[in-house]
Backbone as JSON, one array per atom type, in Angstrom:
{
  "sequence": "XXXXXXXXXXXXXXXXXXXXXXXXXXXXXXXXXXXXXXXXXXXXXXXXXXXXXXXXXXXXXXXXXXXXXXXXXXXXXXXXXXXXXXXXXXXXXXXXXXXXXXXXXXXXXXXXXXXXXXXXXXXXXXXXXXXXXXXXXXXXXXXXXXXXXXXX",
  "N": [[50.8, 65.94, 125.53], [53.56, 67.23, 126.65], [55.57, 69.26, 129.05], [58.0, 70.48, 130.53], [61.38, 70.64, 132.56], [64.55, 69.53, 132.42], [65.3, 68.46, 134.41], [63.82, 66.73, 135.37], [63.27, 64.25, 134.02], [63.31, 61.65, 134.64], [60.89, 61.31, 135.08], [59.1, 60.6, 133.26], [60.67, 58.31, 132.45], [58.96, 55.99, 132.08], [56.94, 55.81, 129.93], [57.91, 55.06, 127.36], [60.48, 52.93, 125.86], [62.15, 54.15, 124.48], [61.4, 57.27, 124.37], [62.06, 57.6, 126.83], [65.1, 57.55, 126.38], [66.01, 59.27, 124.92], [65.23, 61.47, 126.18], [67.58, 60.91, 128.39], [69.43, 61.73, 126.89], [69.36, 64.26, 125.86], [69.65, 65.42, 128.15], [72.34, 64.55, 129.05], [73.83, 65.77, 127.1], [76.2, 68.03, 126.44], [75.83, 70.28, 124.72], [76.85, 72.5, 123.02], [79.11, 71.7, 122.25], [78.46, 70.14, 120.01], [78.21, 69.57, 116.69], [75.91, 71.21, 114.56], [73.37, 69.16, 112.97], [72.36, 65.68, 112.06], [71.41, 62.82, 114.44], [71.88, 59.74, 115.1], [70.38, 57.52, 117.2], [68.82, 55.7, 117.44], [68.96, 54.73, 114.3], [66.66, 55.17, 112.12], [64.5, 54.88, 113.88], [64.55, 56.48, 116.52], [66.06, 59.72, 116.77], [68.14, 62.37, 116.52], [67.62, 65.68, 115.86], [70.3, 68.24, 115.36], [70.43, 72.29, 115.39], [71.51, 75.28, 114.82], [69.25, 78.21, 114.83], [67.28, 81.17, 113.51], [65.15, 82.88, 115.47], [61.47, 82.97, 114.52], [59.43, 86.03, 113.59], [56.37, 86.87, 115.38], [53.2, 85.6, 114.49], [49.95, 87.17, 113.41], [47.31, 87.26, 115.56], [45.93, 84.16, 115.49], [46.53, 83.43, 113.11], [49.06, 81.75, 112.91], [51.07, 79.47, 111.7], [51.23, 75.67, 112.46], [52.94, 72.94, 113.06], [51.99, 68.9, 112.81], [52.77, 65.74, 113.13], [52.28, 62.3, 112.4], [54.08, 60.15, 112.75], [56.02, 59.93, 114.19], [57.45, 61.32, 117.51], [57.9, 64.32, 118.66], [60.18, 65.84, 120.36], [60.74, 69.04, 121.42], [63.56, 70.8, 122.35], [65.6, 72.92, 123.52], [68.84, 74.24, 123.2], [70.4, 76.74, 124.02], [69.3, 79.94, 124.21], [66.12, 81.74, 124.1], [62.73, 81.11, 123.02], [59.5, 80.93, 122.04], [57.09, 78.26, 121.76], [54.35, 77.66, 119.75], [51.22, 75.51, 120.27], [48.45, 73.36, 119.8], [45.37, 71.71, 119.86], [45.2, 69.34, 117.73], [42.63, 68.91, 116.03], [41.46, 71.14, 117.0], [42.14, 72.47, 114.5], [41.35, 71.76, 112.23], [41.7, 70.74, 108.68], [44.58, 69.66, 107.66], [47.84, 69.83, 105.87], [49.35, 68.22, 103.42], [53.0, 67.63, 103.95], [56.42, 67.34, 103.02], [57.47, 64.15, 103.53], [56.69, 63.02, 107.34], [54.95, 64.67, 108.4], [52.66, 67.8, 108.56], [51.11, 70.72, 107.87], [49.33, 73.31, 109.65], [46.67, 75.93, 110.31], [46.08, 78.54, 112.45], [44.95, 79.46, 115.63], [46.71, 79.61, 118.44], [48.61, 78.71, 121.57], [50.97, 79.86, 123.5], [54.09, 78.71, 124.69], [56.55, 79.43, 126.71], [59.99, 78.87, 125.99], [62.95, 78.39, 127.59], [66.9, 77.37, 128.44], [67.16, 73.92, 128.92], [64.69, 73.42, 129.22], [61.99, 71.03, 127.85], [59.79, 69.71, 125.68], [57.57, 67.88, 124.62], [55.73, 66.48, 122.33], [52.95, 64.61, 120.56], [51.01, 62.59, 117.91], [48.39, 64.32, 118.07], [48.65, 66.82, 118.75], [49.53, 69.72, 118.01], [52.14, 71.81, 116.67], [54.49, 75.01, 117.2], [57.22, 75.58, 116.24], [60.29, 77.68, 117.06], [59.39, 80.54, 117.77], [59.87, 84.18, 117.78], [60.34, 85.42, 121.19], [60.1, 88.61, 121.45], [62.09, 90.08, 119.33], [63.11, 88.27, 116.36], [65.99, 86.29, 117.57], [69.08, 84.42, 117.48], [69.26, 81.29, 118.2], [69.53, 77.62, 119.99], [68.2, 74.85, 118.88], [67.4, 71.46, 119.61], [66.18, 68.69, 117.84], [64.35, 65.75, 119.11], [63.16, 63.07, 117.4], [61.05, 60.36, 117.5], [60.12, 57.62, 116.47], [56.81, 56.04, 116.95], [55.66, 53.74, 118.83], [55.19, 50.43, 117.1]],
  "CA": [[51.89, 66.89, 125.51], [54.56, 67.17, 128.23], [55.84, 70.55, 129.12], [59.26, 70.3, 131.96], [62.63, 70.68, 132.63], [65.53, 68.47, 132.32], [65.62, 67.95, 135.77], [62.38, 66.07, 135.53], [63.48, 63.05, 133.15], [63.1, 60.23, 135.31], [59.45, 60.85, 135.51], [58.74, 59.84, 131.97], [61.01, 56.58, 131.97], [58.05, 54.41, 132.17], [56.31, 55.97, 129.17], [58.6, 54.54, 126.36], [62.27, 53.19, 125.91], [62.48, 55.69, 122.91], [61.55, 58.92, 124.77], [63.5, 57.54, 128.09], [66.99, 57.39, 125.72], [65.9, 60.54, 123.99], [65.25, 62.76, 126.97], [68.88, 60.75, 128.96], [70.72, 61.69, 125.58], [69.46, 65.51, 125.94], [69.8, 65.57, 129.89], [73.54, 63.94, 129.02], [75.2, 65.94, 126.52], [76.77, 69.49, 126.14], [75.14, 70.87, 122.71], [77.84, 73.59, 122.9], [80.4, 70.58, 121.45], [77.94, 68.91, 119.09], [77.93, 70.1, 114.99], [74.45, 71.25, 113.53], [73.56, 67.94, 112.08], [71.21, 64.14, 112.64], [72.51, 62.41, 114.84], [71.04, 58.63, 114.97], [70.37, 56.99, 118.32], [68.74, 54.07, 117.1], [68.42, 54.95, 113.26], [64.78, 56.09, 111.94], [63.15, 55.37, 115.35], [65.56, 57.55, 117.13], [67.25, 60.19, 115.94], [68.14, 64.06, 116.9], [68.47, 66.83, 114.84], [71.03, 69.75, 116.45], [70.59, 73.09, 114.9], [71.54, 76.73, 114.94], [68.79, 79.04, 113.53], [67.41, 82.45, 114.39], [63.27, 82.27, 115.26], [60.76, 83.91, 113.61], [58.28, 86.78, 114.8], [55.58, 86.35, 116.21], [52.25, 86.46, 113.55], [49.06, 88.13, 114.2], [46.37, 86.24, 116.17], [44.63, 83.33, 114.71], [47.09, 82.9, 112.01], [50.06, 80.85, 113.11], [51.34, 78.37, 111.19], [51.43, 75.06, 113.05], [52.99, 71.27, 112.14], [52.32, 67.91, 113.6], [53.36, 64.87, 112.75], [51.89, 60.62, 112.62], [54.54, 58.57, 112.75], [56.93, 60.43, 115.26], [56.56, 61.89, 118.31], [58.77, 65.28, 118.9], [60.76, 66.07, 122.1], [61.9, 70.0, 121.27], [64.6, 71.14, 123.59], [66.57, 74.48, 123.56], [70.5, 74.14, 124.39], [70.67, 78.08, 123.96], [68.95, 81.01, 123.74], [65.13, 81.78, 124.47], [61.58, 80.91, 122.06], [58.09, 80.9, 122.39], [56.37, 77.36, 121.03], [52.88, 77.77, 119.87], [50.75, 74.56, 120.77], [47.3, 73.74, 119.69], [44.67, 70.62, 119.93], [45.08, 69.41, 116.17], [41.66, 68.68, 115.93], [40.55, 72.29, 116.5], [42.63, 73.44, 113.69], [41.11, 71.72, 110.73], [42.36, 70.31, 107.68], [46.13, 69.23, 107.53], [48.13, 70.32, 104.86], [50.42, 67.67, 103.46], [54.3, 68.3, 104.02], [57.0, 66.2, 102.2], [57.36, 63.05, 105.02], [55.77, 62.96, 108.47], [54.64, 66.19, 108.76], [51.48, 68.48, 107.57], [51.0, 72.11, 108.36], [47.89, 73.61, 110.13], [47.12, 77.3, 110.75], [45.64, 78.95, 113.59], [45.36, 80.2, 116.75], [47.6, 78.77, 119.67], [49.02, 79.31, 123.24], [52.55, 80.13, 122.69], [54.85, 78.33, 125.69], [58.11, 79.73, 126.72], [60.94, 77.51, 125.98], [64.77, 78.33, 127.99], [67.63, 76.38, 128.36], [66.61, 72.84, 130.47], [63.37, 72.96, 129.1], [61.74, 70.75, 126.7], [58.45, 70.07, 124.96], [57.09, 66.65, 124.16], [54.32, 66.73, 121.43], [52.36, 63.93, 120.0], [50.37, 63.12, 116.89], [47.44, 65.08, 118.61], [49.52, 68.01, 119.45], [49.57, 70.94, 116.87], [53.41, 73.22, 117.35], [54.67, 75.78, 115.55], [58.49, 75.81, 117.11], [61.18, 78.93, 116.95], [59.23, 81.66, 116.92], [60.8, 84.68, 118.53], [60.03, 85.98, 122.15], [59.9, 89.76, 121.49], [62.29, 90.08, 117.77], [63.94, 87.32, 115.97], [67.4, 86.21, 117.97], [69.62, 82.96, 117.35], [68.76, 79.87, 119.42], [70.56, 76.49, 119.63], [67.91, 73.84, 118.81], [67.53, 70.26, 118.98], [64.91, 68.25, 118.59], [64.93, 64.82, 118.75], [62.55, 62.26, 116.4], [60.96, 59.31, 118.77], [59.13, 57.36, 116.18], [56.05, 55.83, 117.73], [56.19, 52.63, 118.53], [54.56, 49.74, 116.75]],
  "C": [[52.52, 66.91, 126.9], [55.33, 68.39, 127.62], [56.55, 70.58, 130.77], [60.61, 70.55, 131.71], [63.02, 69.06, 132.56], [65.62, 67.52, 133.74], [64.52, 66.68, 136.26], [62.58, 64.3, 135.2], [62.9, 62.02, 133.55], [61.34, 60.25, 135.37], [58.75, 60.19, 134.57], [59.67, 58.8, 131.82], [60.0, 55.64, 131.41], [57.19, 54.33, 130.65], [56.56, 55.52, 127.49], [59.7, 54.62, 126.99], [62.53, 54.08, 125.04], [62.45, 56.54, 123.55], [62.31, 58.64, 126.07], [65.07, 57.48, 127.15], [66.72, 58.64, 125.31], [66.02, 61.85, 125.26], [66.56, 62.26, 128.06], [69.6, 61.3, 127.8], [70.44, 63.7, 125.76], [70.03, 65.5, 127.05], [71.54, 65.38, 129.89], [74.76, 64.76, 128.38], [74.98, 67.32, 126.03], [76.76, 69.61, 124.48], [76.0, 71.76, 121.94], [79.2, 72.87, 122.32], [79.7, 69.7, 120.43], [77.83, 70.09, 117.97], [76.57, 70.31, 115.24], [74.65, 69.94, 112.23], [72.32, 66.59, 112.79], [72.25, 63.28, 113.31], [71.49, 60.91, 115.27], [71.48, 57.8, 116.34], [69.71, 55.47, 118.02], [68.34, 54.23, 115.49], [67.15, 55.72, 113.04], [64.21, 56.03, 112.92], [63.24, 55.62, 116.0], [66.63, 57.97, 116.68], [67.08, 61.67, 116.45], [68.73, 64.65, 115.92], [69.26, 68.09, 115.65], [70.8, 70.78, 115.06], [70.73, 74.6, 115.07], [70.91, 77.58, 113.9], [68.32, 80.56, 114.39], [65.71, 82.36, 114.22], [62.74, 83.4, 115.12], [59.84, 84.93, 114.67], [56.98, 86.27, 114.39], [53.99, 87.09, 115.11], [51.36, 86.93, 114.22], [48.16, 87.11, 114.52], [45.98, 85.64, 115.46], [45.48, 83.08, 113.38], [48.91, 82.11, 111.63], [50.1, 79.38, 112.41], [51.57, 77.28, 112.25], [52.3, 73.83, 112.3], [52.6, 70.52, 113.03], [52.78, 66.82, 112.42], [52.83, 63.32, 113.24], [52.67, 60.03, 113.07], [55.83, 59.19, 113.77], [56.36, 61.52, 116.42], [57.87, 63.13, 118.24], [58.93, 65.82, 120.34], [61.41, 67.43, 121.5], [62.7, 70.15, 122.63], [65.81, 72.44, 123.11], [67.9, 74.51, 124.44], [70.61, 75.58, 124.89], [69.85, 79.17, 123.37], [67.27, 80.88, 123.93], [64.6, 81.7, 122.9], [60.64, 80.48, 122.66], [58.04, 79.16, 121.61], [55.11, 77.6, 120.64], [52.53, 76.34, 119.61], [48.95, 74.51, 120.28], [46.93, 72.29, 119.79], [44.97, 70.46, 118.14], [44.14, 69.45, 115.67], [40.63, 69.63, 115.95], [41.02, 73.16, 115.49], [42.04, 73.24, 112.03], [41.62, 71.14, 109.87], [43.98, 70.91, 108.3], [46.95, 69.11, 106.06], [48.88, 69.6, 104.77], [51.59, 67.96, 103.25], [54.92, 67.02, 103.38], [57.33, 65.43, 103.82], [56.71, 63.19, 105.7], [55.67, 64.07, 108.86], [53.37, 66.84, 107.49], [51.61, 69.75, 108.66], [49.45, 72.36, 108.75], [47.83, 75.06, 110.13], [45.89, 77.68, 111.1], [45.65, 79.43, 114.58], [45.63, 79.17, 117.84], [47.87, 79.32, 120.65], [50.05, 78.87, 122.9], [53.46, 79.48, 124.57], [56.32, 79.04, 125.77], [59.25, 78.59, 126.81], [62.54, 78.08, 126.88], [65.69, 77.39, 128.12], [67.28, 75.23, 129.51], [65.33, 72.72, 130.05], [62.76, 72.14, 128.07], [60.23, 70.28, 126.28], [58.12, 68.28, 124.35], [55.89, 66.62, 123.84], [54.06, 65.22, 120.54], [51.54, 64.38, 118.61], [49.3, 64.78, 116.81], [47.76, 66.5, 118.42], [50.24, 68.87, 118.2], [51.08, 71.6, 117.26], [53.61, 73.98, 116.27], [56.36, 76.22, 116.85], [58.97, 76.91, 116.48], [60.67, 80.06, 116.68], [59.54, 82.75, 118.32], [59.7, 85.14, 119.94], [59.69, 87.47, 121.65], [60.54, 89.83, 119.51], [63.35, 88.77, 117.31], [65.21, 87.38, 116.69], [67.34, 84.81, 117.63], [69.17, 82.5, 118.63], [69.64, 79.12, 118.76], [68.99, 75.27, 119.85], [68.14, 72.51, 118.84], [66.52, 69.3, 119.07], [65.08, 66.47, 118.14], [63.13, 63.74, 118.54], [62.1, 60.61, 117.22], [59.59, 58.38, 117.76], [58.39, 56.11, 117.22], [56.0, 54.12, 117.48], [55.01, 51.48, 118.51], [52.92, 48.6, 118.26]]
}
C-alpha cells in the first residue's frame, strides 16, 4: 500500500509504467473539467473512473465492509471534497465474498486513512479498502480512481 500526495509521484516511477502514467495522468489533469465517466488510458490495463458521489457513514467497529481486488491494482485519489478510507491486511479479514468482476467484499475491522485533495491511496491485491466513507456525516466528494491492471 502507498499512502502520499501528488507532489510525491516521481518516487513511484520505477515501480511500474502503468502506475507511473496513472499517477502523471492524476498529477496532470483538472477533474473540475472532466465528465463522471471511464476514461481509458491504455484500455483494460489502464483506465480511470471519475465520479461524483456523496460517502457513506461511518459503521460501528469491527463491521466495515471492505473490497479488494486480483487482477488490478487501485490508485484512489480525491479531486474534491474530504473521506476517510478504511484499509485492512486481507488476510486478517477472512473469507472473500465474490463480487461481479475483479472484486470480492470482506468485512471487518480497519484503520480508516484521511483522504483530501492531492492525496491518493495505492492498494494492492493484499490490501483490504473500503473507499468513501464519510469523515464526520455523509458530504459529496469528487472521486477518481484509476484501474492499473497488474502486470503479466
Amino acid at each position: 500500500m502507498i499512502y502520499d500526495t501528488l507532489s510525491n509521484v516521481n518516487t513511484y516511477a520505477a515501480l511500474s509504467p502503468r502506475l507511473r502514467k496513472a499517477l502523471e495522468y492524476l498529477a496532470s489533469t483538472d477533474f473540475s473539467q472532466v465528465a463522471d465517466g471511464r476514461y481509458e488510458l491504455e484500455g483494460d490495463a489502464l483506465f480511470v473512473n471519475v465520479m461524483s458521489v456523496t460517502t457513506n457513514p461511518r459503521p460501528a467497529a469491527g463491521s466495515q465492509r471492505l473490497e479488494a481486488h486480483d487482477k488490478y491494482l487501485d490508485v484512489q485519489y480525491l479531486a474534491a471534497g474530504e473521506e476517510v478510507i478504511g484499509v485492512a491486511p486481507r488476510a486478517a479479514l477472512g473469507a472473500c465474498e465474490p463480487g461481479e468482476g475483479d472484486i470480492c467484499f470482506l468485512t471487518g475491522r480497519c484503520t480508516y486513512l484521511p483522504m483530501g485533495r492531492g492525496q491518493f491511496l495505492v492498494v494492492w491485491p493484499q490490501d483490504a479498502h473500503a473507499p468513501c466513507v464519510a469523515v464526520d456525516a455523509p458530504a459529496p466528494v469528487r472521486r477518481v480512481v484509476a484501474k492499473v491492471r497488474i502486470e503479466d
